[in-house]
C-alpha positions in Angstrom: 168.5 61.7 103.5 168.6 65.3 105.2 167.9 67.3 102.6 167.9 66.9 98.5 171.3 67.7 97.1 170.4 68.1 93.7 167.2 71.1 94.8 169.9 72.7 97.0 172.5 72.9 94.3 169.4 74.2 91.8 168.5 76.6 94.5 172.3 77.8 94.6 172.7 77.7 90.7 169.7 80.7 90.8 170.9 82.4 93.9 174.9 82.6 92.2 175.8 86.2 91.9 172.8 87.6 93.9 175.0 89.7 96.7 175.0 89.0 100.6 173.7 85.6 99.8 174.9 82.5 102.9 174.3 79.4 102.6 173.7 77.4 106.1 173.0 74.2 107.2 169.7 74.0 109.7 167.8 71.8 110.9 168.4 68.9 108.9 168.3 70.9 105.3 169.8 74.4 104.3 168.6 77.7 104.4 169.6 80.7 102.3 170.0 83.6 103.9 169.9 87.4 102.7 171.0 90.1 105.5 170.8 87.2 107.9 167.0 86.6 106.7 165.7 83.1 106.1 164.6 84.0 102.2 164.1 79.6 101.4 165.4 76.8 102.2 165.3 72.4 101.3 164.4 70.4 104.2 163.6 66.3 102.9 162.9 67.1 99.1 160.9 70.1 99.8 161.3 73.8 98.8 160.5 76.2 102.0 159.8 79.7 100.6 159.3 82.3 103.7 157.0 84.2 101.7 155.4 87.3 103.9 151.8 87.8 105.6 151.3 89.5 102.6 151.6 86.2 99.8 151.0 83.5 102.2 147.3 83.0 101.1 148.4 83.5 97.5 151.5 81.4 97.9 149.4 78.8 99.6 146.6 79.0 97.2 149.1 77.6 94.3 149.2 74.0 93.6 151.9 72.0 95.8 152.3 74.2 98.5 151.1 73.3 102.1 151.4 75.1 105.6 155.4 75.2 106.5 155.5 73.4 110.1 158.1 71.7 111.3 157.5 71.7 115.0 153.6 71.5 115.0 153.1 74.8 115.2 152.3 76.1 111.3 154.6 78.9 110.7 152.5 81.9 108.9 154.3 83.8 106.2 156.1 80.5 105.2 155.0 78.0 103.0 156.6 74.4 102.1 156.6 73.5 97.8 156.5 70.0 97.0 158.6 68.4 94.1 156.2 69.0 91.6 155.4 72.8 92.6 159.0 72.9 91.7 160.3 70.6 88.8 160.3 73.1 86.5 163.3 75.3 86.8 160.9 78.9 86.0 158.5 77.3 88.7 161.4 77.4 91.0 163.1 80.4 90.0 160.0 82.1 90.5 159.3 80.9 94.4 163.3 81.4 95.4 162.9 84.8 94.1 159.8 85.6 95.9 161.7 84.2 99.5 164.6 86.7 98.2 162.3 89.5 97.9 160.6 89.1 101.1 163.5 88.5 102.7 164.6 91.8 101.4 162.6 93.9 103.0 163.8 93.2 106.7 166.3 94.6 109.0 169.5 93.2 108.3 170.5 90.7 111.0 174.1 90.7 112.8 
């Protein structure tokens, strides 16, 4: 299994309506994109949330998040959610929407 089909289409269900919003296949998963900004993504069964300098100790300090790294090199300002830091559809509502406000705040990308 690349990705999980059923947290991507829960992922899309929230993102529905929200303007500029692409969905693309990467690396295995799919990553949402805002402006051309990563804002989260499923890789495996997992919820990646690019969450900013600013939330990654906070982000990281909730319970089923870990150190996003893919390549062996931890990316900071991104953090991976396990299945149960996400069952619960507010739980996940509330991490996609902290990706899309990071997200946000960059420069659009061409």
């Amino acid at each position: 299994m690349a990705y999980n089909l059923i947290l991507a289409e829960r992922v899309s269900q929230i993102l529905a309506g929200v303007p500029g919003i692409v969905e693309k296949k990467m690396f295995g998963g799919i990553g949402y994109m805002v402006s051309g900004n990563i804002a989260c993504g499923v890789n495996k069964d997992d919820l990646i949330v690019r969450v900013g300098p600013e939330k990654y100790q906070e982000a990281l300090d909730q319970p089923h998040t870990r150190v996003f790294d893919m390549t062996g090199r931890p990316m900071s300002g991104w953090i991976t959610v396990a299945p149960p830091g996400y069952a619960d559809d507010r739980d996940l509502k509330g991490w996609v929407k902290m990706g899309l406000d990071f997200a946000s705040t960059l420069p659009e990308k061409p």
